[in-house]
C-alpha positions in Angstrom: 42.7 -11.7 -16.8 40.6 -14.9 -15.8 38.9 -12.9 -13.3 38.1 -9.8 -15.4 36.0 -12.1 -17.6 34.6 -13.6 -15.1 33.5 -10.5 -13.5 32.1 -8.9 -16.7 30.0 -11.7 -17.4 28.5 -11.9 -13.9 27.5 -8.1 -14.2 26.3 -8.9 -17.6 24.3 -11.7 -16.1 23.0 -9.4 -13.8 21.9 -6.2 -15.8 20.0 -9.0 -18.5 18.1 -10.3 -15.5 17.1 -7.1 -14.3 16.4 -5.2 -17.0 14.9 -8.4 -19.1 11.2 -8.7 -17.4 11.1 -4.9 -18.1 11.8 -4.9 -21.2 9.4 -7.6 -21.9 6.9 -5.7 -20.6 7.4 -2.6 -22.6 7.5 -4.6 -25.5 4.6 -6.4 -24.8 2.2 -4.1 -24.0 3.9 -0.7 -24.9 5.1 2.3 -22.8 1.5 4.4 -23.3 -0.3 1.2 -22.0 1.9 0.3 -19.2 1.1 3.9 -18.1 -2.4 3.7 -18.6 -2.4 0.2 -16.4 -0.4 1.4 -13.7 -2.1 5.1 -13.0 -4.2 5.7 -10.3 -8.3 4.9 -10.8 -10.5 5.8 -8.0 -12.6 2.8 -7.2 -14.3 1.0 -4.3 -12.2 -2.2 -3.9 -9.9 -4.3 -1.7 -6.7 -2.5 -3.2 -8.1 1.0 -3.6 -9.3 0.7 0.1 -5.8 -0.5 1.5 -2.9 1.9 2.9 -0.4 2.3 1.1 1.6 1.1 3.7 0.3 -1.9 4.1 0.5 -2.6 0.5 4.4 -2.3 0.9 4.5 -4.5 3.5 2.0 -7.2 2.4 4.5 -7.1 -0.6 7.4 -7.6 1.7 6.1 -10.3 3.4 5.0 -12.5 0.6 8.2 -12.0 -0.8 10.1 -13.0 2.2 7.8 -16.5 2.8 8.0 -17.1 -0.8 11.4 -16.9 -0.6 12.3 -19.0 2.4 9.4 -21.4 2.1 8.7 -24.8 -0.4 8.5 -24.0 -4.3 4.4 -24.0 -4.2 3.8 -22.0 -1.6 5.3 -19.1 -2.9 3.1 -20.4 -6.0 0.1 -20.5 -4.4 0.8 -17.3 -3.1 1.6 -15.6 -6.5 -2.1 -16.9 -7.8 -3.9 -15.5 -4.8 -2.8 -12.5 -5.4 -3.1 -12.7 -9.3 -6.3 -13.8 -8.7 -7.2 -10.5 -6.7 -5.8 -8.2 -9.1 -9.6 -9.5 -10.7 -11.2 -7.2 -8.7 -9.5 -3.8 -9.7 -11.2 -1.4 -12.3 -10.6 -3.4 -15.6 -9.1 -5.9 -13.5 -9.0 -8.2 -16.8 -6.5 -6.0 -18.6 -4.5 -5.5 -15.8 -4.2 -9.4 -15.2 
């Protein structure tokens, strides 16, 4: 019986981690205006020029350094790239 607890709590655990940031974000900024941030705009900058491909992987490999690197690297990493999103169409709303 100990275990079954256990167990339920760790998935419950889980799902609230997962689905938490999401739903913050929903909440936050609604499901019309995370749709209107996130669709595609033509424009001439560094993200609008980039493969998709490399995007992925870029994204992959900053989360892998963060991961397995010192605390503020993977912090100085998340503002760089924060800092980027700048330069997107109405990169200020989308920050």
């Amino acid at each position: 019986m100990n275990w079954l607890i256990v167990n339920l709590i760790s998935w419950l655990l889980f799902f609230f981690g997962a689905a938490f940031p999401i739903l913050i974000v929903i909440r936050a900024i609604g499901l019309t205006g995370f749709m209107k941030i996130t669709r595609f705009e033509n424009y001439h900058t560094f993200y609008y020029r980039m493969n998709p491909f490399i995007k992925i992987m870029l994204g992959i490999v900053i989360t892998v350094v963060a991961a397995l690197t010192i605390w503020w690297i993977g912090a100085l990493m998340t503002a760089v790239v924060l800092l980027t999103y700048l330069t997107l169409k109405d990169g200020k709303r989308k920050f």
